[in-house]
ROGU-697223 format. One record per residue (C-alpha): y, z, x; residue in three letters. Coordinates in Angstrom, 1 decimal, decimal comma, padded with zeros to 4 digits. Layout:
# residues N
(r (Y; Z; X); ALA)
...
This chain:
# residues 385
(r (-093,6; 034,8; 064,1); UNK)
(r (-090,2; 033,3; 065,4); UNK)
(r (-088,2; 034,8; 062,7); UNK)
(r (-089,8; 038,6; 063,0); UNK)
(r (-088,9; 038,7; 066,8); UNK)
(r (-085,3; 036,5; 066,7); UNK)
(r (-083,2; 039,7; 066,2); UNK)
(r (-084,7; 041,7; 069,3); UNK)
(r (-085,2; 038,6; 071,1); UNK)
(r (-081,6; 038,1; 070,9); UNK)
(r (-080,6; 041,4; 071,7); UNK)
(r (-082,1; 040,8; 075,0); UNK)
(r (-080,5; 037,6; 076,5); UNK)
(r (-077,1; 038,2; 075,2); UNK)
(r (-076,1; 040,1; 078,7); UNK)
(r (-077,4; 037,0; 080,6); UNK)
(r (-076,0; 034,6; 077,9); UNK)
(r (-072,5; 036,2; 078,7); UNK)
(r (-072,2; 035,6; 082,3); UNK)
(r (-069,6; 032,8; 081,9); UNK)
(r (-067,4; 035,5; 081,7); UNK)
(r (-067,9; 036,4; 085,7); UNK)
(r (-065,8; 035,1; 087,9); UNK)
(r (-068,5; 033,7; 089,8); UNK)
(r (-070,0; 031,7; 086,8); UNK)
(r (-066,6; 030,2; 086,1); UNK)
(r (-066,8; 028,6; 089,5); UNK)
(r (-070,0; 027,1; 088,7); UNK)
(r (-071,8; 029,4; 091,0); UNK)
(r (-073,4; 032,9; 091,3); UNK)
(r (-072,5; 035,1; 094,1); UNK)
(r (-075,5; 036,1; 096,8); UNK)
(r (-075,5; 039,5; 096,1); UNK)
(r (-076,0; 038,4; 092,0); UNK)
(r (-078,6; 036,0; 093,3); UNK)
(r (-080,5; 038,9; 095,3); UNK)
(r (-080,3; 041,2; 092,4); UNK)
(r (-081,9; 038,6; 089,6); UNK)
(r (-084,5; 037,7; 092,2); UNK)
(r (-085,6; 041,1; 092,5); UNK)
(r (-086,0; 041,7; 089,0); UNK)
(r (-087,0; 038,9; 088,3); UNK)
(r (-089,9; 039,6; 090,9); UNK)
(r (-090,6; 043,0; 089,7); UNK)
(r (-090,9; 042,2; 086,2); UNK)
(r (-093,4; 039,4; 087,0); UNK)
(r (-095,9; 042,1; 088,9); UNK)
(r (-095,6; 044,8; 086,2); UNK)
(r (-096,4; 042,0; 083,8); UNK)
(r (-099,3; 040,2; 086,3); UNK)
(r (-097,7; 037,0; 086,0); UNK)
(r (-099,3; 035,0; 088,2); UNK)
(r (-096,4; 032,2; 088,4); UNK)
(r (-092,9; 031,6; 086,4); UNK)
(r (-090,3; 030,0; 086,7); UNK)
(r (-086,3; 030,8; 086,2); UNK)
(r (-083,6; 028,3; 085,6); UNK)
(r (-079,8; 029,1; 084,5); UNK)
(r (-077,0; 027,4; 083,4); UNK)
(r (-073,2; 028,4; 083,0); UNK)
(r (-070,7; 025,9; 081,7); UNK)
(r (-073,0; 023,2; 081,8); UNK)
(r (-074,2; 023,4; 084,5); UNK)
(r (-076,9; 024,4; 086,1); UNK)
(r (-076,3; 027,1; 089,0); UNK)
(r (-079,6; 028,9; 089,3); UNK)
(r (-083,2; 028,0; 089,8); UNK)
(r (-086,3; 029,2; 091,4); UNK)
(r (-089,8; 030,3; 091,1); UNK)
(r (-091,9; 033,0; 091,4); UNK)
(r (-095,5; 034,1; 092,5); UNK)
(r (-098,8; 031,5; 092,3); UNK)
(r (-098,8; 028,4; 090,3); UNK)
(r (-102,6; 027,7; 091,1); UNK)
(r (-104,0; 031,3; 092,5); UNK)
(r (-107,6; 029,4; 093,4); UNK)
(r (-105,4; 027,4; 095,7); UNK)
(r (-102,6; 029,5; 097,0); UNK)
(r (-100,2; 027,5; 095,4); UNK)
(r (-096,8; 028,9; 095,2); UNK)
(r (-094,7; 028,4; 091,8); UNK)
(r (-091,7; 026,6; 092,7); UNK)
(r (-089,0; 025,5; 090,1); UNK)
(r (-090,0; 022,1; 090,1); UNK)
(r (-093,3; 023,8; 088,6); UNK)
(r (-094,7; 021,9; 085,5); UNK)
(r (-095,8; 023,9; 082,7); UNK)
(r (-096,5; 023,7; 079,1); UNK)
(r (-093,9; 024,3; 077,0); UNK)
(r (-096,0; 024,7; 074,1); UNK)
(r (-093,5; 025,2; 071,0); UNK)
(r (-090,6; 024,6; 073,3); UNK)
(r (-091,8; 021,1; 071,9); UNK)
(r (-090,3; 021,5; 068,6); UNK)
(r (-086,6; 021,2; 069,6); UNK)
(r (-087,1; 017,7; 071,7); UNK)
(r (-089,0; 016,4; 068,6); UNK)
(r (-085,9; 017,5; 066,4); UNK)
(r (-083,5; 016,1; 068,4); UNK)
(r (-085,5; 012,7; 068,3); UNK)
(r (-086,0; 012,8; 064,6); UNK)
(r (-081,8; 013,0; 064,1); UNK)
(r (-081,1; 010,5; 066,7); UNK)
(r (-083,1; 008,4; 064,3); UNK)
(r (-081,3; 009,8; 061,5); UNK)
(r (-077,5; 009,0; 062,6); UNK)
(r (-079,1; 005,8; 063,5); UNK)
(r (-079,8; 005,5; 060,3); UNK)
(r (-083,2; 004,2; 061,0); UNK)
(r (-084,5; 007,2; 059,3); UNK)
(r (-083,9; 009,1; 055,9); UNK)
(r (-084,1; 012,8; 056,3); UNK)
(r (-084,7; 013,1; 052,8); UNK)
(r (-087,3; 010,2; 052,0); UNK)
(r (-090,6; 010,9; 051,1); UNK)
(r (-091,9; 011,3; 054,8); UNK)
(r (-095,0; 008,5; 054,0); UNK)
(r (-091,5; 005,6; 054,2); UNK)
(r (-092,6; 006,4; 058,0); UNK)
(r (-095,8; 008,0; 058,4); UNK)
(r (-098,1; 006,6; 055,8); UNK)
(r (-101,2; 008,2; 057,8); UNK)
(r (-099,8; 011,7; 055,6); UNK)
(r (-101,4; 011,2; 052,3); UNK)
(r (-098,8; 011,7; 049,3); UNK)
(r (-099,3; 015,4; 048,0); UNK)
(r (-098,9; 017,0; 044,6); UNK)
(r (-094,6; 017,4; 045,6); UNK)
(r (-093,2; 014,1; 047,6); UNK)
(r (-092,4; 015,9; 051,2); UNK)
(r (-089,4; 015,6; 053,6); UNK)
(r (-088,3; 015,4; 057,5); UNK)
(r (-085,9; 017,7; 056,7); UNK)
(r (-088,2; 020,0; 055,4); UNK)
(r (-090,5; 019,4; 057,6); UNK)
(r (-087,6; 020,1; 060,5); UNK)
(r (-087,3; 023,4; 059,2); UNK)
(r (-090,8; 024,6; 058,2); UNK)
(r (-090,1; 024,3; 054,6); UNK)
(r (-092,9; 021,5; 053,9); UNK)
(r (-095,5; 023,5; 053,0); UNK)
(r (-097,7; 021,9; 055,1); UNK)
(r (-100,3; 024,5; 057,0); UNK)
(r (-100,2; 026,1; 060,2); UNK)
(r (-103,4; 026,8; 061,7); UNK)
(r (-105,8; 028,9; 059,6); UNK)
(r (-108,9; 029,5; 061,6); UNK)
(r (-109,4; 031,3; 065,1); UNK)
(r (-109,3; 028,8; 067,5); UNK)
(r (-107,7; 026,4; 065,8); UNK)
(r (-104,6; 026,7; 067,9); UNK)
(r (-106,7; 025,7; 071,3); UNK)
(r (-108,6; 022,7; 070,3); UNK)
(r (-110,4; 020,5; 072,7); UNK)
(r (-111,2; 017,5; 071,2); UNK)
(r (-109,0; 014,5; 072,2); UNK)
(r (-106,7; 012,5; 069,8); UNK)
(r (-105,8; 008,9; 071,4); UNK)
(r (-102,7; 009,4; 068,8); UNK)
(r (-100,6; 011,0; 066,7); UNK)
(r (-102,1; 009,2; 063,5); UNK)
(r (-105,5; 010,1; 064,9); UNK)
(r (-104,6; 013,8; 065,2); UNK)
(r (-102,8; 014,1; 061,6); UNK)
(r (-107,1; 014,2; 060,9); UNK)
(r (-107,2; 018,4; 061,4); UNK)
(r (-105,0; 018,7; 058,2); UNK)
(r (-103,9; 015,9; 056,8); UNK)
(r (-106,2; 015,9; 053,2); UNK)
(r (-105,4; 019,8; 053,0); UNK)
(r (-103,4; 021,0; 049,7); UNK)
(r (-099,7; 021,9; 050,5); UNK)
(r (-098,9; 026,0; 050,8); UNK)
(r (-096,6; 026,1; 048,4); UNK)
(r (-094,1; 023,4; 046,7); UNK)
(r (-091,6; 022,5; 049,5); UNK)
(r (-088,2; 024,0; 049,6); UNK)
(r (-089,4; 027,1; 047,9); UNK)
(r (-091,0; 029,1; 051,0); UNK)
(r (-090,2; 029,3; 054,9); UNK)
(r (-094,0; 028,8; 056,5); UNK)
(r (-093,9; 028,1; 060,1); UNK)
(r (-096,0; 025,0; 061,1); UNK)
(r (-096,7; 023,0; 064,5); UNK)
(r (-098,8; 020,7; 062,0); UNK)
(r (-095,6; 019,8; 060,2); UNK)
(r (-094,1; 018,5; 063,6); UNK)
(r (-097,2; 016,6; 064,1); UNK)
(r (-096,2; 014,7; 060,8); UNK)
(r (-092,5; 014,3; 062,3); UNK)
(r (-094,1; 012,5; 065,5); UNK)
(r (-095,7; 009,8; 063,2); UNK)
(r (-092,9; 009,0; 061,1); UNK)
(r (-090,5; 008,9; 064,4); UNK)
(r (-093,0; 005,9; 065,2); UNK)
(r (-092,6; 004,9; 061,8); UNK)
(r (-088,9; 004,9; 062,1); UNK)
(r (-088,9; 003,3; 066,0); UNK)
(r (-091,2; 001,0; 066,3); UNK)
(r (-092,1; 002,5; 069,6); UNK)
(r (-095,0; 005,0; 070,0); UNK)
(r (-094,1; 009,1; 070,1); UNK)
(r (-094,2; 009,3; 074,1); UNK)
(r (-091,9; 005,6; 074,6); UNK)
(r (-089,3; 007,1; 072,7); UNK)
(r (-089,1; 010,7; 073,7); UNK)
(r (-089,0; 008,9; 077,4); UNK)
(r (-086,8; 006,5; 076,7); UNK)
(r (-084,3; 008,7; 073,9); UNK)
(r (-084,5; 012,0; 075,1); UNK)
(r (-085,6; 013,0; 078,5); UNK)
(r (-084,4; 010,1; 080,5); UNK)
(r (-081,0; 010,6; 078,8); UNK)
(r (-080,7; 014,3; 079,2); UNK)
(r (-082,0; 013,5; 083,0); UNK)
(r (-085,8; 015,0; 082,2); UNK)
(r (-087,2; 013,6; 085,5); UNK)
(r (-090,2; 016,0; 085,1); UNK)
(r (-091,0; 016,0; 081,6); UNK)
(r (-093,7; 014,2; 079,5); UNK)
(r (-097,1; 014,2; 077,3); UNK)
(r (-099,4; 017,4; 078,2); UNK)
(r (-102,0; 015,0; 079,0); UNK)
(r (-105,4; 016,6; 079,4); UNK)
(r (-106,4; 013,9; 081,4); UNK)
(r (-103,1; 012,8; 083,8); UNK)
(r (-102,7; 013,8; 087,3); UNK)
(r (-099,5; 015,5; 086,6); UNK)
(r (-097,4; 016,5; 090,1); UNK)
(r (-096,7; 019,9; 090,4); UNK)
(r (-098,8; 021,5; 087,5); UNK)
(r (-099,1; 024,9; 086,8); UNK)
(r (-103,1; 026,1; 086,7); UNK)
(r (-102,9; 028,1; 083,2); UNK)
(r (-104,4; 031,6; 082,9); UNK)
(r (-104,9; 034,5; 080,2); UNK)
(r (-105,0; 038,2; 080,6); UNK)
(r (-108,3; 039,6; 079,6); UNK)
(r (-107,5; 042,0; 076,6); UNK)
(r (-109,7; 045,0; 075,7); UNK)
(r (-110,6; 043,0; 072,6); UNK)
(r (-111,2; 040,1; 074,4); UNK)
(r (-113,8; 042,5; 076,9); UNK)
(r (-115,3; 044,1; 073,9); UNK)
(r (-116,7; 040,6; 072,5); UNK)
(r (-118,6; 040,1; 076,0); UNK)
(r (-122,4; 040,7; 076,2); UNK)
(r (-123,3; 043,7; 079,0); UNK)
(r (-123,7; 041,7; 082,0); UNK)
(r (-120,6; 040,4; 081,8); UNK)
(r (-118,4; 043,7; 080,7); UNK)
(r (-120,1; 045,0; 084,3); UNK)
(r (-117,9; 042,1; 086,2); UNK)
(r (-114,8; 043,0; 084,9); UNK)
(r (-112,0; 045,1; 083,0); UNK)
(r (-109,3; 044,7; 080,8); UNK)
(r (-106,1; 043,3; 082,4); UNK)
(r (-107,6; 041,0; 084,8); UNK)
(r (-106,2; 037,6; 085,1); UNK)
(r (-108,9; 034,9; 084,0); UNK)
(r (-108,3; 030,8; 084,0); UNK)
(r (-107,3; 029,9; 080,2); UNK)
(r (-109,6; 028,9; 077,9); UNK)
(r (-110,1; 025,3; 077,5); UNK)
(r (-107,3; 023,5; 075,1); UNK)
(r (-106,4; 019,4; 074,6); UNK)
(r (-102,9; 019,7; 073,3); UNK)
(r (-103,1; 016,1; 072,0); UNK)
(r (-103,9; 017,2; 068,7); UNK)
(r (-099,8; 018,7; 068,4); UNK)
(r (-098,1; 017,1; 070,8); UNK)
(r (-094,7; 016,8; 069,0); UNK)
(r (-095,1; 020,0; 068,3); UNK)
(r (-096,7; 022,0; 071,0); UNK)
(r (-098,0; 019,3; 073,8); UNK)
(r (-095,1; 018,4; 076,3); UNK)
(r (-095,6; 019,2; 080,1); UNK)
(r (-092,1; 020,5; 081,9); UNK)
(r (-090,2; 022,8; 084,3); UNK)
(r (-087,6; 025,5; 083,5); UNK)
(r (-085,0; 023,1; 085,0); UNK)
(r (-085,7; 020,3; 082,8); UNK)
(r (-085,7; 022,3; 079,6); UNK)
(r (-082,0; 023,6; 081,1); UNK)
(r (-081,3; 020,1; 081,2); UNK)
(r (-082,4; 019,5; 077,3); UNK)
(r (-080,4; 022,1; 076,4); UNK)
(r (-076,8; 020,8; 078,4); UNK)
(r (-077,7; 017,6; 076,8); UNK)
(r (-077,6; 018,4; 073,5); UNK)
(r (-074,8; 020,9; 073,8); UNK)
(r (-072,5; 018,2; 075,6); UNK)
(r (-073,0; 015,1; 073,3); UNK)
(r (-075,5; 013,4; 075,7); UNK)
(r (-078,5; 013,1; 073,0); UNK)
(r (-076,8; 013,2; 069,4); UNK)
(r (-073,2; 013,1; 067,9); UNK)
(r (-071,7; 016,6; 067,7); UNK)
(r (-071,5; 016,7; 064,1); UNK)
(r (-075,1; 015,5; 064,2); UNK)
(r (-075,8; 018,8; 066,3); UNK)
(r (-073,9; 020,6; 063,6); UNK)
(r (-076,0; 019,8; 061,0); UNK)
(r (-079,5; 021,1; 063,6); UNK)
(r (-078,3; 024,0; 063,8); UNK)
(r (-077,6; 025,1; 060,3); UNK)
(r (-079,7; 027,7; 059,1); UNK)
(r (-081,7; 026,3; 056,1); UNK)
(r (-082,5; 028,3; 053,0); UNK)
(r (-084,9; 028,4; 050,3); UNK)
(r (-084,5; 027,0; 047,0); UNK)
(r (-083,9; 030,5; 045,6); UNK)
(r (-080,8; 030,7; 048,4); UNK)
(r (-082,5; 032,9; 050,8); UNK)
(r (-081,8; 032,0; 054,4); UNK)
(r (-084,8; 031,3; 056,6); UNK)
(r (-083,3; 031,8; 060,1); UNK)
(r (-084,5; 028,4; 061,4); UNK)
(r (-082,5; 025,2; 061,2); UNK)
(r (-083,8; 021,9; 062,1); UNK)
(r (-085,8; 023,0; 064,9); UNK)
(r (-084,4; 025,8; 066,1); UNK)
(r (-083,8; 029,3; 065,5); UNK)
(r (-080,2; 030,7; 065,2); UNK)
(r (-078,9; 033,9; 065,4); UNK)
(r (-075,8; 035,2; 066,7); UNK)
(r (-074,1; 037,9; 069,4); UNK)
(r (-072,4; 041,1; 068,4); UNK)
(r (-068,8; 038,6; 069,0); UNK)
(r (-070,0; 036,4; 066,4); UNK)
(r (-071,2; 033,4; 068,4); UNK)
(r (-073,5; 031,3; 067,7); UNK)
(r (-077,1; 031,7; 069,8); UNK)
(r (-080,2; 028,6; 069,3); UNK)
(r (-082,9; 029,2; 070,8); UNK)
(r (-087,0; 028,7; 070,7); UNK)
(r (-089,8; 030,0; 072,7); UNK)
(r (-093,8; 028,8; 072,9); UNK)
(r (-096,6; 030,3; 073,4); UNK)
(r (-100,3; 028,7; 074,0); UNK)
(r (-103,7; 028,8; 076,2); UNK)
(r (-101,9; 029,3; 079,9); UNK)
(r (-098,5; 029,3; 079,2); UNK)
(r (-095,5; 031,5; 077,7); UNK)
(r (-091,6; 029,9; 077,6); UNK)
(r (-088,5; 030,7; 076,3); UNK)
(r (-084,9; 028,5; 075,9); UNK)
(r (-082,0; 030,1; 075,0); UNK)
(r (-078,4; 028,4; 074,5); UNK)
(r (-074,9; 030,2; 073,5); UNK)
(r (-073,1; 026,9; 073,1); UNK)
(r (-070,0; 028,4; 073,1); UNK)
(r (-070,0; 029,3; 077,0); UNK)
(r (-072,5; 026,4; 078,2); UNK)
(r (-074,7; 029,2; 078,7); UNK)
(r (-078,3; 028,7; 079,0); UNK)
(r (-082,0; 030,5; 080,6); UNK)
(r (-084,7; 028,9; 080,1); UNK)
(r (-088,0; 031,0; 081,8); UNK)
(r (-091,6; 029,3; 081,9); UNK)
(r (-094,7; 031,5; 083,2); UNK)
(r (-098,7; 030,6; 083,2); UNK)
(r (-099,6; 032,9; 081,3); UNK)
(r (-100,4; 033,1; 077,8); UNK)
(r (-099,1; 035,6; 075,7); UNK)
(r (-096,9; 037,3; 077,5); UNK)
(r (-093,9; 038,9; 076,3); UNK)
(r (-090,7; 037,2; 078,7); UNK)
(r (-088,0; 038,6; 076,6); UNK)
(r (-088,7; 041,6; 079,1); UNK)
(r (-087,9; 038,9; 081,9); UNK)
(r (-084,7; 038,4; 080,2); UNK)
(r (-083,9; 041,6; 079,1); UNK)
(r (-084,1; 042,9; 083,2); UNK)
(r (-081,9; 040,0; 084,5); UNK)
(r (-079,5; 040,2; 082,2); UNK)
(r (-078,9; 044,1; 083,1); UNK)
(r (-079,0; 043,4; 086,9); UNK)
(r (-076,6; 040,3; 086,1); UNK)
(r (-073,8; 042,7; 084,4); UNK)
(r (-074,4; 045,7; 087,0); UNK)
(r (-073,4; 043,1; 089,3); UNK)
(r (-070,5; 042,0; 087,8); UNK)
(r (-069,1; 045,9; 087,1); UNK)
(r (-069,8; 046,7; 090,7); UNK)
């Protein structure tokens, strides 16, 4: 799914991406009249969507000059989203496990090309031996989800060994190396062996080697059960699938479109891959710290964000936890985005400028590229004018 939207998903942020090249963003700061004109389409592009809350945080040489929210966090409760807002990042997860896993590596506390089971001997050894790196870059042949519902489980997994359960005796796709197959189960796997590799458990060492680091004041486990300050109530929009499925009664109490509380889902069965709580600010501040040295070594980054390929040579577009692409000047773009029951996000990073937007809503599937693509015109219509 990352890989068939990256070319149009890139098309859209590269106006926003290329805002360093205002005046006003070389200053560190955006002008008022820029300010009034993101807001507003920002705004508008929330009700045409029925958004009931995002949030909107942007960063221009490294620094962050921009953040805000927009509409209800908690619409039971009148609660306004804020940019302090907590959300799920859902695959937004991915990246912070990556950067974990190579900390380890240029550590040398972990091999990214041993048999993973060196670190996580709750995977069972499979027919091929199985890699982090491959793992990193969805290469492992280890399943995605592959029944309905799958994705939005609510049992609850005490931990990452535990959780491993799900999928952990099932055959491998396809003999690693030799197929792209994106998988959140493969990152569930990582978040073992970076236990393995620590000595600490998944959460310790995100806390103490990632967030607190990058200055991550708001971020943590998506714990079902945790009061969690600031959290975003999730919600889905009712599809005319979705209505078709009801019995009679209930098709008479409402209509395709309407905004419904999310269905049910424990994210502790992928949390290195898809169960981290944050805000748009914090994953602005992931992003800085990665791009400025502040997490791993910069040839460390290098080697994160080089596409991998096949066996066969064919380039998958995804390195080690990211996906690359590039703008029309050649630069390089990383990004990911997440999607799961009550929430949407996106993170995008020209590393070139210092450039980064990072948008998180409360609502589950739905498409913020459009969010992007809007700013970024009213950004450069402000900058002509």
């Amino acid at each position: 799914m990352m890989n068939r939207r990256l070319f149009a998903y890139c098309l859209a942020v590269i106006c926003l991406l290329l805002l360093p090249a205002a005046s006003t963003a070389q200053k560190g700061t955006l002008s008022p009249e820029t300010i009034r004109k993101i807001e507003t389409a920002v705004e508008s592009e929330r009700k045409r969507l029925n958004i009931p809350g995002l949030s909107v945080a942007i960063a221009v040489g490294n620094q962050i000059v921009y953040s805000n929210g927009f509409g209800m966090a908690d619409l039971e409760n009148s609660i306004p989203a804020k940019a302090t807002t907590v959300y799920r990042t859902a695959s937004i997860a991915k990246p912070m496990t990556a950067v974990a896993v190579m900390r380890l590596a240029e550590q040398g506390k972990l091999d990214l090309d041993a048999p993973i089971q060196k670190y996580c001997p709750a995977f069972p050894e499979k027919n091929w031996p199985v890699t982090a790196r491959q793992l990193l870059g969805h290469l492992s042949g280890v399943r995605h989800y592959k029944a309905r519902g799958e994705s939005a489980g609510t049992e609850h997994f005490f931990s990452i060994s535990d959780s491993l359960k799900i999928f952990r005796d099932d055959p491998l796709l396809f003999e690693p190396g030799t197929k792209y197959s994106y998988t959140t189960f493969g990152y569930s796997v990582l978040g073992c062996a970076i236990e393995g590799a620590s000595g600490m458990s998944y959460a310790e060492y995100m806390r103490e080697s990632v967030w607190k680091p990058a200055g991550m004041e708001q971020t943590g486990v998506d714990d079902h059960f945790r009061l969690i300050p600031n959290r975003a109530r999730g919600y889905m929009k009712l599809s005319a699938n979705d209505l078709a499925q009801l019995p009679p009664h209930l098709k008479a109490q409402v209509k395709a479109g309407d905004i419904l509380n999310a269905q049910l889902h424990d994210t502790s069965m992928k949390i290195p891959g898809g169960g981290i709580a944050s805000t748009a600010v914090d994953l602005a501040k992931f992003a800085i710290a990665v791009n400025t040295d502040k997490l791993v070594k910069p040839a460390t980054r290098e080697q994160m964000w080089i596409v991998q390929k096949t066996k066969d040579g064919k380039e998958t577009g995804y390195a080690l936890g990211w996906s690359i692409g590039q703008t029309a000047e050649g630069m390089k773009l990383v990004m990911h985005n997440g999607n799961q029951a009550g929430a949407r996000s996106e993170l995008s990073l020209l590393p070139a400028k210092g450039s980064v937007i990072a948008i998180m809503a409360n609502l589950s599937d739905v498409p913020l590229n459009e969010v992007l693509r809007v700013v970024g015109q009213e950004v450069i219509a402000a900058i002509r004018e």
